[in-house]
C-alpha positions as CSV (number, residue, x, y, z in Angstrom):
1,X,-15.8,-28.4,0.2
2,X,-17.6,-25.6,1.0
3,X,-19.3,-23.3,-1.7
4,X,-17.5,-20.0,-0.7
5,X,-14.4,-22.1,-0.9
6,X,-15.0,-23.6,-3.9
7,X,-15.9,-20.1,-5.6
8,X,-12.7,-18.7,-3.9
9,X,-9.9,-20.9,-5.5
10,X,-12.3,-20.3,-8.5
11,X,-11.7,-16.6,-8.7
12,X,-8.1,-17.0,-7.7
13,X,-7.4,-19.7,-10.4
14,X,-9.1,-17.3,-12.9
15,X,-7.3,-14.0,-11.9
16,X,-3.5,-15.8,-11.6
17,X,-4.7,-17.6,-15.2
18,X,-5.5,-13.3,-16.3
19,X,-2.0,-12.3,-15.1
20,X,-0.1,-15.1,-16.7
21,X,-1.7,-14.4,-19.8
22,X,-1.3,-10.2,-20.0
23,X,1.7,-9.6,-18.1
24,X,4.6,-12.5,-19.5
25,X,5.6,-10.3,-22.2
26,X,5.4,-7.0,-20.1
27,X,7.7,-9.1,-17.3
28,X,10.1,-11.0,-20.0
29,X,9.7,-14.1,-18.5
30,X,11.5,-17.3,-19.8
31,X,9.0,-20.0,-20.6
32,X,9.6,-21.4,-17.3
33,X,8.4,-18.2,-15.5
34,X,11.6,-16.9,-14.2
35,X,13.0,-13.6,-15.5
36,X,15.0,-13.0,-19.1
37,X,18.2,-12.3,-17.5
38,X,18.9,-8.4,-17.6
39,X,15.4,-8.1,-18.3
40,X,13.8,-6.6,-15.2
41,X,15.6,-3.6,-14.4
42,X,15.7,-1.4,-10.9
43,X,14.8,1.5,-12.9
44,X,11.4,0.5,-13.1
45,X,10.4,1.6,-9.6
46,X,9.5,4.8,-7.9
47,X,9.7,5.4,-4.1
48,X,7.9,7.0,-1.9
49,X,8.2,8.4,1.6
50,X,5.1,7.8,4.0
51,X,5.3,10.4,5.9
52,X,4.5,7.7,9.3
53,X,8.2,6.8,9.0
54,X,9.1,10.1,10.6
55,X,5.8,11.4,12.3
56,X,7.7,11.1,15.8
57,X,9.6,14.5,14.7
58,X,6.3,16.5,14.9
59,X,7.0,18.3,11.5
60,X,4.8,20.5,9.8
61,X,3.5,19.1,6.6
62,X,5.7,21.8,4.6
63,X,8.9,20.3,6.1
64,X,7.5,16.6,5.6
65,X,7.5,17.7,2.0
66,X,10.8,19.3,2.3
67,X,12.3,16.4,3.7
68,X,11.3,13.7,0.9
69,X,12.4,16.2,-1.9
70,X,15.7,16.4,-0.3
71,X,15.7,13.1,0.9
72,X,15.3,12.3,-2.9
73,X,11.8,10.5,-3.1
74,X,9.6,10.2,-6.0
75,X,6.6,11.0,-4.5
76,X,5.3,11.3,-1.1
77,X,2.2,9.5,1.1
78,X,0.9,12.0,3.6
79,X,-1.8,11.1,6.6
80,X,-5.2,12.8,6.1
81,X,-4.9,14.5,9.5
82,X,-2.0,16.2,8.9
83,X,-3.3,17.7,5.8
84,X,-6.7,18.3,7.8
85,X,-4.7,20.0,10.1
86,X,-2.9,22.1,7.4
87,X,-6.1,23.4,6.2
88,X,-7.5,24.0,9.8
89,X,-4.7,26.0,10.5
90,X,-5.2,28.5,7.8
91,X,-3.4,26.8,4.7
92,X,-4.9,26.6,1.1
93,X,-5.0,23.8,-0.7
94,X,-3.6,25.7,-4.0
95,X,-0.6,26.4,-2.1
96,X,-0.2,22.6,-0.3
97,X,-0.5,22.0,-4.5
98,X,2.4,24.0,-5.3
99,X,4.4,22.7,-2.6
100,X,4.4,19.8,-3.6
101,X,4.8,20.6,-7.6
102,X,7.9,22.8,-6.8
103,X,9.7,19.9,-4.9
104,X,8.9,17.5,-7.8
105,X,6.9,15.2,-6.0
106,X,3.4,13.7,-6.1
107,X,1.1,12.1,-4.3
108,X,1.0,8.7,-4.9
109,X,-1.3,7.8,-2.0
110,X,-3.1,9.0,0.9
111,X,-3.6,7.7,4.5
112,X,-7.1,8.0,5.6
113,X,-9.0,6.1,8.4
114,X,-12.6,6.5,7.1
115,X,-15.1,3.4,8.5
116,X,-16.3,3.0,5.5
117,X,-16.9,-0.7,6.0
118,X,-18.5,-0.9,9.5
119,X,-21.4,-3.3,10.6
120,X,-23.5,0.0,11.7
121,X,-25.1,1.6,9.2
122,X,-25.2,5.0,10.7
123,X,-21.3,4.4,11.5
124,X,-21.0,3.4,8.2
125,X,-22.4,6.2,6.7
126,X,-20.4,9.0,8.3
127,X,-17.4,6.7,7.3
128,X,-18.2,7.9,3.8
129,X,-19.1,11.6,4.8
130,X,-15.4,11.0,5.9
131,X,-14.1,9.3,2.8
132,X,-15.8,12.0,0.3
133,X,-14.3,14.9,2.0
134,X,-10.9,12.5,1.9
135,X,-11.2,12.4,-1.8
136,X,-12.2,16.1,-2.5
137,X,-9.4,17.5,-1.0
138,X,-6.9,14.5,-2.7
139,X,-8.6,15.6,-6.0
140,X,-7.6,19.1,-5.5
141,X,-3.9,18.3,-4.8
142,X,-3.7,16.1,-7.7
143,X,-3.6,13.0,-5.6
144,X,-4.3,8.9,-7.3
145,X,-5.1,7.8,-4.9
146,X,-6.8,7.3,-0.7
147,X,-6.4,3.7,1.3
148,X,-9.0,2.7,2.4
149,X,-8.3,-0.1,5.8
150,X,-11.2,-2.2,7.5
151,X,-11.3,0.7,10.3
152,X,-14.6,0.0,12.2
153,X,-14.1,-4.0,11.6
154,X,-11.1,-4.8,13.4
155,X,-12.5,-6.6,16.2
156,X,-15.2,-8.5,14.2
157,X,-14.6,-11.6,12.0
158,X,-19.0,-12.0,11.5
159,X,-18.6,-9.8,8.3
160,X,-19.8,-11.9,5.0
161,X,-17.1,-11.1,2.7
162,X,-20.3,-10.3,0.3
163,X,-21.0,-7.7,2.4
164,X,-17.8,-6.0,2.5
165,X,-17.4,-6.2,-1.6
166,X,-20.4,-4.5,-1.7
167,X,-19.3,-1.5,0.7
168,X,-15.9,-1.5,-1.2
169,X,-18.2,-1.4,-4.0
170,X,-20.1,1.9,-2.5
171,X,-16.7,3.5,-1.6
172,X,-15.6,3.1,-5.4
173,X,-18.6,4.4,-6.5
174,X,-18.5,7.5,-4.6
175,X,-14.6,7.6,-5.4
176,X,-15.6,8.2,-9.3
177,X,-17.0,12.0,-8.7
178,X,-13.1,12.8,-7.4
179,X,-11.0,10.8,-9.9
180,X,-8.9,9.1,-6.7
181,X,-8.9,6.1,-6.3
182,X,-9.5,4.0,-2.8
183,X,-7.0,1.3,-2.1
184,X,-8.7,-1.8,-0.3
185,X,-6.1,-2.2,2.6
186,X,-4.5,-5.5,3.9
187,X,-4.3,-4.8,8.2
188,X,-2.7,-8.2,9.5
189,X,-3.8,-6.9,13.0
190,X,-7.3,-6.4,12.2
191,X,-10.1,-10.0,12.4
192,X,-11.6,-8.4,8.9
193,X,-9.4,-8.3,6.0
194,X,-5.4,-9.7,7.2
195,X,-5.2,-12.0,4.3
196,X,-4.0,-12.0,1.2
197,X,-7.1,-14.7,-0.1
198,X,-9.7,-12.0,1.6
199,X,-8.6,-8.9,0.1
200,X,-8.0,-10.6,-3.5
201,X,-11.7,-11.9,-3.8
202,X,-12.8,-8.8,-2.4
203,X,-11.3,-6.9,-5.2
204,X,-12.3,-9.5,-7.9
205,X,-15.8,-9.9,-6.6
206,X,-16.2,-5.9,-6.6
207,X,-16.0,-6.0,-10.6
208,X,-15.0,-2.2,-10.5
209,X,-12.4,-1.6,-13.2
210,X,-10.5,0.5,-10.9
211,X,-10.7,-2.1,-7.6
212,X,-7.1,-2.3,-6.3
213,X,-5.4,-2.9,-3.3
214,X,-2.7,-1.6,-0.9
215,X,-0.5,-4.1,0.7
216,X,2.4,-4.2,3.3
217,X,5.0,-6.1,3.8
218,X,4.8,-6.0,7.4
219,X,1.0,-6.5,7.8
220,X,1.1,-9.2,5.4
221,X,3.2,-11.6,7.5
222,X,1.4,-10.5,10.7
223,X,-1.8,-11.7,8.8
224,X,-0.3,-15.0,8.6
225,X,-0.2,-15.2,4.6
226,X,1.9,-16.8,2.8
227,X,4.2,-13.9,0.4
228,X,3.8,-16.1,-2.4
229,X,0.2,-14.8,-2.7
230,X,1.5,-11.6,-3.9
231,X,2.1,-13.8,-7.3
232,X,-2.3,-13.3,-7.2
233,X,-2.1,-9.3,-7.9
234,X,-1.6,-7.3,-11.2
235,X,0.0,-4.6,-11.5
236,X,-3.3,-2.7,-11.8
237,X,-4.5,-4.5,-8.6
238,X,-1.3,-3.6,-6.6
239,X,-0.5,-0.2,-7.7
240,X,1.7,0.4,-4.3
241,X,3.1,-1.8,-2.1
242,X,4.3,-0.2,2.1
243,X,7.8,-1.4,2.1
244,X,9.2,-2.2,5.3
245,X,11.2,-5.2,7.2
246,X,10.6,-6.8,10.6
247,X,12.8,-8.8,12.7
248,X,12.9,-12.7,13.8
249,X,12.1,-11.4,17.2
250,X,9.3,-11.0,18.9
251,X,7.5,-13.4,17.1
252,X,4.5,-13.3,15.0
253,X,1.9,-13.2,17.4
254,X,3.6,-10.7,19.5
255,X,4.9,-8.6,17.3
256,X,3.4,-5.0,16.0
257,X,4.2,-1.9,14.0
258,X,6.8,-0.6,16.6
259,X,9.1,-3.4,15.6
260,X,8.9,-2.4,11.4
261,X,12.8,-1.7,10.6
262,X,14.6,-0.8,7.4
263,X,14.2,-2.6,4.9
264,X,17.0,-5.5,4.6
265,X,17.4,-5.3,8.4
266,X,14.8,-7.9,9.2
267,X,14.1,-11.2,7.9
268,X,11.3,-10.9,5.6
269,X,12.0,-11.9,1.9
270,X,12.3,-9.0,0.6
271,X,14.1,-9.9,-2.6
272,X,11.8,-12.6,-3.4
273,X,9.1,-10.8,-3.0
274,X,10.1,-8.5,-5.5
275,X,11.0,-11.3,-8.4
276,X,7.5,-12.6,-7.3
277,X,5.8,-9.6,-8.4
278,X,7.8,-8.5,-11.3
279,X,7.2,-12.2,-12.9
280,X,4.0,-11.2,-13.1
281,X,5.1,-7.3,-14.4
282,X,3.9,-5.8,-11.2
283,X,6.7,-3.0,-10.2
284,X,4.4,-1.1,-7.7
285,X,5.1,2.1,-6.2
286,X,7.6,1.2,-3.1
287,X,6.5,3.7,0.1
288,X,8.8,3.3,3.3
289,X,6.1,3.0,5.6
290,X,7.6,2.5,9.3
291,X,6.6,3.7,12.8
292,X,10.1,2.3,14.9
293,X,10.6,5.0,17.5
294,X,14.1,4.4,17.5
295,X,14.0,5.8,14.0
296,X,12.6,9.3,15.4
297,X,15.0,10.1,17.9
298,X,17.3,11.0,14.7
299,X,17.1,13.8,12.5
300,X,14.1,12.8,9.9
301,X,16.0,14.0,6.9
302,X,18.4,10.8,8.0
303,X,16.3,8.6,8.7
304,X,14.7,9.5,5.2
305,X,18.0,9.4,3.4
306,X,18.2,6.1,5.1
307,X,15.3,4.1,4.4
308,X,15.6,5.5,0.3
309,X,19.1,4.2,0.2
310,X,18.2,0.4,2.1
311,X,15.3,0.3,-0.2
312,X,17.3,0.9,-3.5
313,X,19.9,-1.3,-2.4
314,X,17.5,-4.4,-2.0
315,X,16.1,-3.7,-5.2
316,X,19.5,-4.0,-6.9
317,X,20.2,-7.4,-4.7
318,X,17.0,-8.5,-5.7
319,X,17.9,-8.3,-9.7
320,X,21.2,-9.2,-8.8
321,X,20.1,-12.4,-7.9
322,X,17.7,-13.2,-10.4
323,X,20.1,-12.5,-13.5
324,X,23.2,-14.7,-11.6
């Protein structure tokens, strides 16, 4: 056995030990680790609307926010560039603020595309000239938090997994002045960081007390990892969680973010996954995160509407079935 092996199931034995230990009481878990029944209740989670799932509509950011107040969402996850743009085009950030206030929203997360972790140093460091003006403007609107994907590592797998906790670590450090918080982000797609094992000791390794992670259903099966993993993260490492569905067909290997569908039109386990994390009293922050193109022929208050309601109703299936 290898000594990076051996120091991985090390960490993970330790930080699934840390979440039995904290989190049965919080989950209500019979001794046996399944959940009291009528314990674990739908109620506990908030949705959100990634604002991705309709981006074929070319609305302003005004009427993205519109829509997810209507749609009724808890909170909203806007891309970077669409805020960028927002500002570009005249608009103050007070205002965007207010926006968001008066439709009763927040936001819960951010999409950014900083390199923040790339093999060149001087790509590398205007990733984080990127990643702070991210964070500034998130701070302003009252934002938690940024993710923060493996963009400039995609095509490499030659990255130590050292190195990258210690650019995660630089990234948090920076993140501190701004009081958001970056999200280490699972891309299955991507030769750096598409597993479940690789983003977990990344997180553990960083010893940051606010190191989390944003994970996806999607990307996690195109990774290849197994969903029970998800069994790894506490709720303060998985603060939000992209929800989406995928089909059986095209396969894996084949298959990309095109194909995402409602959730509970796929196959993925979606109500397993949940019982999975709530065992462990993890009830992240659910965001529809899809990019089907079918999806934004139709009017994006529907397709909104839509994705809230199939989301909520695997939730309840999900509890359904673990209080039979």
């Amino acid at each position: 056995m290898t000594r990076y092996t051996s120091r991985r199931n090390f960490c993970q034995a330790v930080a699934l030990a840390g979440i039995q230990t904290a989190t049965a009481a919080a989950a209500g878990r019979q001794t046996d680790g399944t959940l009291k029944p009528g314990h674990a209740r739908p109620q506990a989670y908030r949705y959100c609307l990634n604002t991705s799932t309709i981006r074929g509509q070319n609305l302003s950011l005004p009427d993205q926010i519109r829509i997810a107040a209507q749609a009724g969402y808890d909170a909203i996850e806007p891309w970077m560039r669409d805020i960028h743009r927002f500002i570009e085009q005249g608009g103050k950030l007070q205002d965007l603020r207010r926006m968001i206030d008066d439709a009763g929203l927040e936001i819960c997360s951010a999409i950014g595309f900083s390199s923040w972790i790339a093999p060149d140093p001087e790509q590398r460091a205007q990733g984080l000239n990127s990643a702070e003006r991210d964070l500034e403007v998130l701070s302003a609107l009252g934002a938690k938090r940024l993710a923060a994907p493996p963009v400039g590592a995609t095509d490499r797998s030659d990255i130590p997994l050292g190195a990258i906790v210690e650019r995660y670590g630089r990234l948090l450090e920076l993140s501190d002045r701004f009081g958001v918080v970056p999200q280490l982000e699972l891309w299955g797609f991507s030769r750096t960081l598409s597993r479940l094992g690789e983003v977990a000791y990344v997180v553990a390794e960083t010893a940051h007390p606010k190191a989390c992670a944003l994970l996806d259903v999607y990307h996690i099966y195109k990774g290849g990892s197994d969903f029970a993993g998800l069994r790894l993260f506490s709720p303060a490492v998985l603060q939000v969680l992209h929800m989406n569905d995928y089909p059986a067909d095209p396969p894996r290997a084949q298959i990309n973010d095109s194909h995402r569908v409602y959730p509970g039109d796929g196959v993925a386990p979606l109500k397993q996954i949940l019982r999975w994390m709530a065992e462990g009293g993890c009830f992240p922050v659910l965001s529809l995160e899809l990019f089907n193109a079918e999806y934004w022929k139709h009017d994006a208050l529907h397709v909104a509407r839509t994705g809230l309601q199939k989301m909520q109703r695997v939730v309840e299936q999900a509890w359904q079935t673990a209080n039979d």
